[in-house]
C-alpha positions as CSV (number, residue, x, y, z in Angstrom):
1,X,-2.5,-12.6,3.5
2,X,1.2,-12.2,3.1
3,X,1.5,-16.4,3.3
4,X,-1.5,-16.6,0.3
5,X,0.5,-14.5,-1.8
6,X,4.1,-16.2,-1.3
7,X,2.4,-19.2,-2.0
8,X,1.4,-18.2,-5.6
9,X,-1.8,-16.6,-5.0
10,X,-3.1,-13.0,-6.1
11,X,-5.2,-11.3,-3.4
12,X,-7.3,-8.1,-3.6
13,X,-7.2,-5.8,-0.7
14,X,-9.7,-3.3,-1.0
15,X,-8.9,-0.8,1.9
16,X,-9.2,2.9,2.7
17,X,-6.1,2.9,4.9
18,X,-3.0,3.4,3.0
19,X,-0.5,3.0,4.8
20,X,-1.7,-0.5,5.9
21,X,-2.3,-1.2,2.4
22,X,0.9,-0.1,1.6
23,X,3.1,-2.0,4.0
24,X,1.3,-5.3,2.8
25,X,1.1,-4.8,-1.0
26,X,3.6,-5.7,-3.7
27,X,1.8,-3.5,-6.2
28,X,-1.1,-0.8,-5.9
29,X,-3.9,0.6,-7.6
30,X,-5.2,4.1,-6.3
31,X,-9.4,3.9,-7.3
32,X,-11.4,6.9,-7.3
33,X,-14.5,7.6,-9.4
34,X,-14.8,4.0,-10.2
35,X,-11.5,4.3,-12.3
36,X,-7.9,3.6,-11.6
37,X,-6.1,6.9,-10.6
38,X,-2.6,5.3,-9.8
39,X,-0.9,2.0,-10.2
40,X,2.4,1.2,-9.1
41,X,4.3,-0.3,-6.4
42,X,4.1,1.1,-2.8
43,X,7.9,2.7,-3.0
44,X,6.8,4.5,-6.3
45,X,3.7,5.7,-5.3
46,X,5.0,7.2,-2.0
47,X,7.7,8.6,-4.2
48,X,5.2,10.8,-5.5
49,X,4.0,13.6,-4.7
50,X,0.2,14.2,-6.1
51,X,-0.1,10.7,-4.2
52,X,1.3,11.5,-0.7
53,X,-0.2,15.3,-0.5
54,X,-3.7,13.1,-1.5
55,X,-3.8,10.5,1.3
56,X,-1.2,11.4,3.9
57,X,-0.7,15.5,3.5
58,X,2.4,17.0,2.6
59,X,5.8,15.4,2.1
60,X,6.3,11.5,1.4
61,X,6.0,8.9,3.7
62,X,7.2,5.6,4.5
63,X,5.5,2.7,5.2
64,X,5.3,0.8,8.2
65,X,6.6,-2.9,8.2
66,X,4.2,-4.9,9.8
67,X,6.6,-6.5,13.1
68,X,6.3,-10.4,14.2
69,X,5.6,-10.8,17.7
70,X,8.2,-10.7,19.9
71,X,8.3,-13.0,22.7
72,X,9.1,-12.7,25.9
C-alpha cells in the first residue's frame, strides 16, 4: 500500500485496528455512526485524548513503524 501511495495514488483503508491503520496512514478519519468523528493525521489524533482513551485506553500512544525485513 505504502508503494500505491508514493506513487501518486490515494488509497482507502477501512480497518478496525488502529494502530495498524495508524502506522500506515498519512491522514485519518475516525467513522462511527456512519459519520466522520475525527479527521486528522495519525500524530494529531494520538495527541488527543477523547481519541486514545476511545480506541487504546488511557494515555496516548505511539504508533508502531512497520520494520523491513532484516536478513540474515
Amino acid at each position: 500500500m505504502r508503494a500505491l501511495a508514493e506513487a501518486g495514488a490515494a488509497v482507502l483503508v477501512v480497518e478496525q485496528r488502529a494502530r495498524a491503520v495508524l502506522a500506515i496512514s498519512d491522514y485519518t478519519y475516525v467513522l462511527g455512526g456512519g459519520q466522520v468523528l475525527m479527521a486528522d493525521t495519525p500524530t494529531r489524533l494520538n495527541a488527543r485524548q477523547e481519541f486514545t482513551e476511545s480506541f487504546f485506553g488511557v494515555g496516548r500512544v505511539v504508533p508502531k513503524t512497520p520494520q523491513a525485513p532484516q536478513s540474515s
